[in-house]
Backbone as CSV, one residue per row, in Angstrom:
resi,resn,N_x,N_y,N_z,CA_x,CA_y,CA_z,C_x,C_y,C_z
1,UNK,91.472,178.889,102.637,90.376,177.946,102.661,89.160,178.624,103.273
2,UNK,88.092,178.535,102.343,86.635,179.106,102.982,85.776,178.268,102.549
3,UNK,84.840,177.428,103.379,83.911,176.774,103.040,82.441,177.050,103.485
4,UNK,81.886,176.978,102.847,80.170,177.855,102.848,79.188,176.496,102.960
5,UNK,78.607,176.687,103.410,76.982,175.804,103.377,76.164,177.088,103.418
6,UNK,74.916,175.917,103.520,73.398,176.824,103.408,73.562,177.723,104.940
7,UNK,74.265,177.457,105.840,74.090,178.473,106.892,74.929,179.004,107.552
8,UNK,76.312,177.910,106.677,77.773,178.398,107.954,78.418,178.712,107.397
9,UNK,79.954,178.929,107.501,81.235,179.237,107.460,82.575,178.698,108.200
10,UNK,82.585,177.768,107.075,84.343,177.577,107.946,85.636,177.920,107.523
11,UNK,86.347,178.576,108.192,87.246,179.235,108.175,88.447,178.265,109.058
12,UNK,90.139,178.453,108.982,90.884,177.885,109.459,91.141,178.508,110.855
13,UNK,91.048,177.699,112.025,90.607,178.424,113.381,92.045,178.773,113.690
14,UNK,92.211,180.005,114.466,93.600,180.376,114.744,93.101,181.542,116.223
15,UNK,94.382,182.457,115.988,94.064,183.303,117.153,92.992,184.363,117.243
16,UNK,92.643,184.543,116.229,91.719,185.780,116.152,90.317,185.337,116.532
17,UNK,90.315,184.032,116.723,89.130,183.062,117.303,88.952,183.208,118.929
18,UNK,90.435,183.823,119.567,90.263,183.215,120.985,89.211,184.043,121.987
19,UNK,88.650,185.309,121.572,87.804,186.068,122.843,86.473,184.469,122.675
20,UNK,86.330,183.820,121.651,84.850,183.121,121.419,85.101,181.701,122.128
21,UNK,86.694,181.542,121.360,87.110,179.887,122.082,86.892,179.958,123.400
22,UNK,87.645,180.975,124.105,87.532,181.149,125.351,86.487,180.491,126.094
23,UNK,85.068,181.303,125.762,83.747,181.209,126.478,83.229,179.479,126.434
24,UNK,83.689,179.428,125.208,82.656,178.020,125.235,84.036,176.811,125.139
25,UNK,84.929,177.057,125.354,86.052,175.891,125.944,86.076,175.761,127.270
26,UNK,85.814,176.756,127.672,86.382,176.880,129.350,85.294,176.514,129.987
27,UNK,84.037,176.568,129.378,82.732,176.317,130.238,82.520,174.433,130.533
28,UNK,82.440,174.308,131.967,82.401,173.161,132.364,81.199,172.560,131.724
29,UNK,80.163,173.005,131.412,78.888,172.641,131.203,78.815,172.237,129.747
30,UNK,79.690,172.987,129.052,80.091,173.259,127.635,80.418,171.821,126.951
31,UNK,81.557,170.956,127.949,82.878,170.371,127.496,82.470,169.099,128.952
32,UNK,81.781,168.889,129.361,81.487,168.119,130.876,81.784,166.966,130.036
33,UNK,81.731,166.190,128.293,81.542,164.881,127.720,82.886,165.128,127.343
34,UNK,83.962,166.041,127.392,85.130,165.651,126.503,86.095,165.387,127.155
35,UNK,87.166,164.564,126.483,88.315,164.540,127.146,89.602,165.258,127.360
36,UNK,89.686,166.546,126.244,90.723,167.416,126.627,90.211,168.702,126.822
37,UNK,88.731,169.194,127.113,88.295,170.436,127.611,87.561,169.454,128.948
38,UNK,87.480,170.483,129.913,87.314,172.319,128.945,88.971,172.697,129.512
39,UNK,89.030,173.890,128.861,90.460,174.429,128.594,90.529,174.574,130.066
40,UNK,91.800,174.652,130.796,92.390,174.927,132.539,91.927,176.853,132.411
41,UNK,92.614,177.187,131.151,93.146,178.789,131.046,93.038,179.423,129.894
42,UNK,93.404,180.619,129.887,93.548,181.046,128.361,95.108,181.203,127.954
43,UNK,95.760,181.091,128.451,97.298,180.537,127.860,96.949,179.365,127.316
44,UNK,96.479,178.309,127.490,96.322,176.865,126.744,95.098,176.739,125.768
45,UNK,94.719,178.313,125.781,93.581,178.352,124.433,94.182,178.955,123.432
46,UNK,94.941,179.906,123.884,96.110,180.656,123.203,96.652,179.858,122.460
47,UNK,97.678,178.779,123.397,98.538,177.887,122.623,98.355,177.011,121.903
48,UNK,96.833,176.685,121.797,96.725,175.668,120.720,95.872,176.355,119.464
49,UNK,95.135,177.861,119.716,94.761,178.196,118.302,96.469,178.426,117.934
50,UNK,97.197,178.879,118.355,99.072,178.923,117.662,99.145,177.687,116.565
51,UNK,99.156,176.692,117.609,99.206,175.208,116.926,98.423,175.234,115.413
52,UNK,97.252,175.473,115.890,96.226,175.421,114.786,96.235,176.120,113.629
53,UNK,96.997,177.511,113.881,97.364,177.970,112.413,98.641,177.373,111.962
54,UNK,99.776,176.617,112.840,100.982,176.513,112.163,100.158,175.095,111.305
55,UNK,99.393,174.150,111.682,98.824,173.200,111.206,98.431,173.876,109.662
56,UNK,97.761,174.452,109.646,96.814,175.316,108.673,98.285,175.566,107.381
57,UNK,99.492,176.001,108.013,100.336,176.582,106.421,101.246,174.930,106.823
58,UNK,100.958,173.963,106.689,102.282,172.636,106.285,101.133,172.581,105.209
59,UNK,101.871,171.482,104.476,101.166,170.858,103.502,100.843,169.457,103.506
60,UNK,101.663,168.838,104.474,100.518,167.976,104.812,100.472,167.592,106.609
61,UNK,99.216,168.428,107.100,99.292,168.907,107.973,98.848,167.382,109.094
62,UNK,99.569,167.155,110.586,98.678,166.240,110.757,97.342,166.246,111.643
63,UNK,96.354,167.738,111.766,95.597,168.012,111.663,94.721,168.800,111.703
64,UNK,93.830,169.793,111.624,93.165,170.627,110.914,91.593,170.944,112.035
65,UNK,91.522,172.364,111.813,90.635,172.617,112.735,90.123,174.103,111.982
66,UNK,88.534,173.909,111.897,88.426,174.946,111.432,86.819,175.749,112.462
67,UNK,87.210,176.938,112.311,86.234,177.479,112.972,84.491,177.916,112.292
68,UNK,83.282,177.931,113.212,82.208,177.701,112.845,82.126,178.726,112.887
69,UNK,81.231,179.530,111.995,80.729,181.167,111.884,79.058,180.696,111.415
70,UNK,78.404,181.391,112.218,76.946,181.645,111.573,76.248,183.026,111.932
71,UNK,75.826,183.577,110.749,75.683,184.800,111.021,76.963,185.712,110.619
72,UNK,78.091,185.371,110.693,79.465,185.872,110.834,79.839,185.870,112.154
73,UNK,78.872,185.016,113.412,79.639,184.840,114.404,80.134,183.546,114.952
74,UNK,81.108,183.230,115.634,81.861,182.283,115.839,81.390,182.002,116.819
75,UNK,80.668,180.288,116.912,79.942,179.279,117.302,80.890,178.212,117.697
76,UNK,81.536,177.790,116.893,82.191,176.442,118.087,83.468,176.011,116.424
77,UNK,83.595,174.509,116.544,84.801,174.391,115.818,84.517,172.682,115.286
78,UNK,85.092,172.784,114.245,84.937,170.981,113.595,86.789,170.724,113.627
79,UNK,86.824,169.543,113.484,88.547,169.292,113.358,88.311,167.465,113.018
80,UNK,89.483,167.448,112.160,90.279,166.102,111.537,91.699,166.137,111.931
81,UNK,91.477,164.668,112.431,92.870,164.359,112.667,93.484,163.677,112.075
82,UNK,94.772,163.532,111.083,94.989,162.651,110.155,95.842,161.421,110.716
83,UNK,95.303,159.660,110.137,96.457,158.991,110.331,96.346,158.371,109.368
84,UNK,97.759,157.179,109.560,97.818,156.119,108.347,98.144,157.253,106.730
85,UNK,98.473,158.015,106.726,99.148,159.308,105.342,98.395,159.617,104.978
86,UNK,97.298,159.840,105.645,96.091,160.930,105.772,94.731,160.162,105.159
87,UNK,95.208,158.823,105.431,93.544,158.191,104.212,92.443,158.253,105.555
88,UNK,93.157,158.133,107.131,91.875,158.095,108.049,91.966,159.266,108.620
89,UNK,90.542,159.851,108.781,90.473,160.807,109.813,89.637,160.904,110.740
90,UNK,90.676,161.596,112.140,89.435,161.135,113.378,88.700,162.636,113.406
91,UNK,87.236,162.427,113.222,86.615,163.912,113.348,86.439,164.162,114.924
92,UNK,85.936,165.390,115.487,85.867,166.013,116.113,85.044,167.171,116.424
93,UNK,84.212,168.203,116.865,83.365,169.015,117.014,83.129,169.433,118.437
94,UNK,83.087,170.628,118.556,82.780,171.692,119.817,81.322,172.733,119.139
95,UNK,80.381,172.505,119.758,79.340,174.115,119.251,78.842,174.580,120.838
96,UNK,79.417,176.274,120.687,78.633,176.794,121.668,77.564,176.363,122.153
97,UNK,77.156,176.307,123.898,76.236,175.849,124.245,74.718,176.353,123.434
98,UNK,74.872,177.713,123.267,74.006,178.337,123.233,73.482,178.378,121.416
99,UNK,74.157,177.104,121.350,73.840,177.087,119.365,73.210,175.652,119.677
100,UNK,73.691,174.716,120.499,72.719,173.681,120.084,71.490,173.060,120.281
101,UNK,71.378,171.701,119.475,70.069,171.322,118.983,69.694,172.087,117.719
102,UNK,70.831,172.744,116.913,70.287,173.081,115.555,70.994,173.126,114.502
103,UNK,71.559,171.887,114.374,72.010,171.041,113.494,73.347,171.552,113.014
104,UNK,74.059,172.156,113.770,75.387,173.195,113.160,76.744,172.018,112.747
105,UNK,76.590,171.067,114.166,77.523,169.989,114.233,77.494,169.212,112.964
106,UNK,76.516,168.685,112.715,76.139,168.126,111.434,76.772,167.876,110.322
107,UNK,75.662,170.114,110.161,76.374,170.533,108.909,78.014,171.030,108.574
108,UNK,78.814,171.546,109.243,80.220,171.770,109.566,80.754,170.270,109.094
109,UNK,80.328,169.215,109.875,81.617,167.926,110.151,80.906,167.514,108.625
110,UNK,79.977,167.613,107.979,79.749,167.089,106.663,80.802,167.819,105.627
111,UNK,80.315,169.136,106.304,81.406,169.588,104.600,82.267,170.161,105.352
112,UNK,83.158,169.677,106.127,84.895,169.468,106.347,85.432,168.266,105.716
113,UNK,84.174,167.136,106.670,84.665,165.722,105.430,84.777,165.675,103.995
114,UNK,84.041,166.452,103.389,84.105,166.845,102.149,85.217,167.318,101.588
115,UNK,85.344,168.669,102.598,86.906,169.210,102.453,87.564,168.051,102.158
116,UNK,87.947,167.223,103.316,89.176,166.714,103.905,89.557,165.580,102.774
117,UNK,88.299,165.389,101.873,88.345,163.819,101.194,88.914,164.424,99.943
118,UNK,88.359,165.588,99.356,88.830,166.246,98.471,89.812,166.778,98.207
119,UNK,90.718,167.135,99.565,91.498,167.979,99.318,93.001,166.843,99.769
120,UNK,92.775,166.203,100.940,93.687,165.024,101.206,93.782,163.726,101.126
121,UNK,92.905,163.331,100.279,92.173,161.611,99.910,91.763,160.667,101.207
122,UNK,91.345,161.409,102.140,91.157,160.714,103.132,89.980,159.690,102.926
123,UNK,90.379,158.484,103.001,89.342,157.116,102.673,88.398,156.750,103.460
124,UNK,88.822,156.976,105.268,87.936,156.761,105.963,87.804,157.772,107.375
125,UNK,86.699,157.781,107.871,86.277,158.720,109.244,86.385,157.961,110.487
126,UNK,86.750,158.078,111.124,86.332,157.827,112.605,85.746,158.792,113.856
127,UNK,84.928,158.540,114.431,84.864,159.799,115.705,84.553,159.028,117.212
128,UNK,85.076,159.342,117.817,84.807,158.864,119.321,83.903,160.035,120.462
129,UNK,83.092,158.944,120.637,82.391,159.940,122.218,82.007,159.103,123.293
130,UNK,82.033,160.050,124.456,80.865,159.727,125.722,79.910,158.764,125.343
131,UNK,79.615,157.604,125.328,78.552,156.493,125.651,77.237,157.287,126.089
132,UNK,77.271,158.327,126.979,75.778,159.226,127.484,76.070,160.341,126.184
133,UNK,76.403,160.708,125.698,76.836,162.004,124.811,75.993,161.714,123.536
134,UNK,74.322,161.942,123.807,73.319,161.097,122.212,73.325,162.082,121.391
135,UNK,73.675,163.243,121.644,73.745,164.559,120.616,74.744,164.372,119.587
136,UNK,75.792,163.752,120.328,77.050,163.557,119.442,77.182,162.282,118.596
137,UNK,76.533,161.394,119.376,75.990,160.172,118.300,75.007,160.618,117.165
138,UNK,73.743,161.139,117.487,73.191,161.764,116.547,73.854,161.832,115.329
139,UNK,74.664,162.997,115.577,75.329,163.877,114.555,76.808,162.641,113.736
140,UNK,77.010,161.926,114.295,77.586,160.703,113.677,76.667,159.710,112.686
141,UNK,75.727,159.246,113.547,74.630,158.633,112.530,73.942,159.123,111.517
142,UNK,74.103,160.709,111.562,73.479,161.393,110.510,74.273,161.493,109.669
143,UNK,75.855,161.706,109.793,76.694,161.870,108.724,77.091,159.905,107.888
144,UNK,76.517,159.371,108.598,75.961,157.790,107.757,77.371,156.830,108.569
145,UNK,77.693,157.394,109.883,79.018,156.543,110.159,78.271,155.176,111.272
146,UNK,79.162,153.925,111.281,78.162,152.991,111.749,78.835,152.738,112.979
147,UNK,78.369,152.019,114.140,78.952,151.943,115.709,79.789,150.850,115.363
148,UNK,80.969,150.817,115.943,82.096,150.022,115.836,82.187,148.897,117.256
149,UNK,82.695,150.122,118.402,82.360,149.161,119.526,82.068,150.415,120.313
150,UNK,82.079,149.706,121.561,81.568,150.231,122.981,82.776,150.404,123.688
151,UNK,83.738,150.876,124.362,84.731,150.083,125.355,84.135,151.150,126.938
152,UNK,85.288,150.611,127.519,85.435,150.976,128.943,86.710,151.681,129.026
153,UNK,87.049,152.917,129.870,88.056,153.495,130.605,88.492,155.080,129.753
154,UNK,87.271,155.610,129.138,87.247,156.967,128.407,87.659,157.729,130.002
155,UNK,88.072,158.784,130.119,88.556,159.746,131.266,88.015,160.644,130.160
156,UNK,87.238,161.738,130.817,86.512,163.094,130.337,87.436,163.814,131.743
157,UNK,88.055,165.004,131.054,88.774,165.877,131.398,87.876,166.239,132.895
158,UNK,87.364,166.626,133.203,86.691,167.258,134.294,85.567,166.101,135.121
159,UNK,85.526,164.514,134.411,85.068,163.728,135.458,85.929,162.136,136.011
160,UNK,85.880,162.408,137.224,86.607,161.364,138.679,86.358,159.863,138.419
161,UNK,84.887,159.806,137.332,84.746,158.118,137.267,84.644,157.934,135.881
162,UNK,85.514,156.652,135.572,85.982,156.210,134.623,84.623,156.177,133.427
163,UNK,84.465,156.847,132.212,83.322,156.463,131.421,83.255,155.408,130.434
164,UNK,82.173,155.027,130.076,82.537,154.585,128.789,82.384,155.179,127.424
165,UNK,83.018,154.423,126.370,83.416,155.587,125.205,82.722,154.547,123.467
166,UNK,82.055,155.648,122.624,81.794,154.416,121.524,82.346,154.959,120.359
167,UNK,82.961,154.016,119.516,83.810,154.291,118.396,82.683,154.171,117.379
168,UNK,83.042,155.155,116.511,82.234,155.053,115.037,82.870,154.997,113.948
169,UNK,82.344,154.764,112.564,83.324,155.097,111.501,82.682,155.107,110.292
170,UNK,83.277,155.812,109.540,82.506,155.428,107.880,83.534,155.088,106.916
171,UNK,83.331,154.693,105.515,84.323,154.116,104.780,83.722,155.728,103.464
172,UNK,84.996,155.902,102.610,84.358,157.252,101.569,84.581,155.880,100.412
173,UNK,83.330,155.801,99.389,83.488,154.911,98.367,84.440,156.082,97.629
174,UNK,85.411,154.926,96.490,86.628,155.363,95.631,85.822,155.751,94.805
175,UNK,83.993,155.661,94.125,83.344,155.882,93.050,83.014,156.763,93.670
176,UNK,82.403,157.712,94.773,81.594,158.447,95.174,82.232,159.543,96.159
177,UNK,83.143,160.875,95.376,83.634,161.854,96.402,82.573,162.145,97.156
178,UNK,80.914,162.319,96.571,80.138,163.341,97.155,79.357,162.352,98.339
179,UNK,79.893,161.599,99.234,79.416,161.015,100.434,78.754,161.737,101.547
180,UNK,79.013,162.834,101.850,77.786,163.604,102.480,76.363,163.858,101.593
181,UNK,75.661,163.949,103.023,74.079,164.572,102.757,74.269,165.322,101.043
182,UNK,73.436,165.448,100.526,73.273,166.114,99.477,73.187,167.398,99.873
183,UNK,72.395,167.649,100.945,71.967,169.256,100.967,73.036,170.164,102.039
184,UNK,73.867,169.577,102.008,74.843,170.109,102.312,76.084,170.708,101.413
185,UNK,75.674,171.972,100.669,76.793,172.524,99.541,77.842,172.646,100.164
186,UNK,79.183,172.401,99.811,80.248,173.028,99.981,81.023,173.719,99.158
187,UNK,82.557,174.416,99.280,83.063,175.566,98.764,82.590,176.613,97.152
């Protein structure tokens, strides 16, 4: 699997990813909005690009992570998580600190969804974030997904007080595979 846009590359993230995962998993500053970074170590960055390629050869995997290249260098990571026999998927996204504010998140989680609808009939998206996390809403509202709710009692890996968390989602019409942005080519 290789998927191209106008500026990136995604590739299926595995070990040959980890000197890059490393830097921008482990960084507190990086990962301060998520709930399972930033990574403790690099044994547990190790062990889950492992995960991530055994994900990569099932056939129907229950979920998928692929790595961001721009330039040919490795920037951060998009991922789907499959439920319900793969019609929903919960998206996901990491971009190096030092890539954002330029639209990488965007373009990646557009044409993975693309991937993901095409390749596993997935019907609908979901993504969850940080309530303060507007970068990551952004990049939800841009891919056309609408606010679901608000709740209370998100735990972000590295903070002591309870946050709150907002659910999003989109529906893929059965007439319309090509539901992303237009200007977003894929494979």
């Amino acid at each position: 699997m290789l998927i191209k846009t106008s500026r990136l590359v995604l590739e299926p993230y595995g070990t040959k990813h980890y000197d890059t995962t490393v830097v921008y998993s482990t960084d507190p500053e990086n990962t301060k909005m998520m709930c399972f970074m930033p990574c403790e170590s690099g044994e547990e960055v190790m062990d889950y690009l492992r995960k991530c390629e055994i994900q990569w050869s099932k056939e129907k995997p229950e979920y998928l992570d692929a790595a961001i290249l721009h330039d040919g260098k490795h920037i951060g990571a998009v991922s789907v998580e499959f439920f319900d026999n793969m019609t929903i998927g919960e998206l996901g996204w990491i971009i190096s600190k030092a890539e954002w504010g330029s639209g990488f998140a965007y373009e990646a989680a557009a044409a993975f969804m693309q991937y993901c609808t095409e390749k596993f009939g997935v019907k609908k998206y979901i993504a969850h974030a940080d309530s303060e996390n507007t970068a990551s809403i952004r990049v939800m509202e841009k891919l056309g997904m609408k606010l679901v709710s608000v709740s209370d009692g998100r735990k972000n890996r590295i903070s002591d007080e309870p946050r709150r968390e907002v659910l999003y989602e989109s529906a893929v019409s059965d007439n319309s595979p090509d539901f992303c942005n237009k200007d977003v080519p894929t494979c």
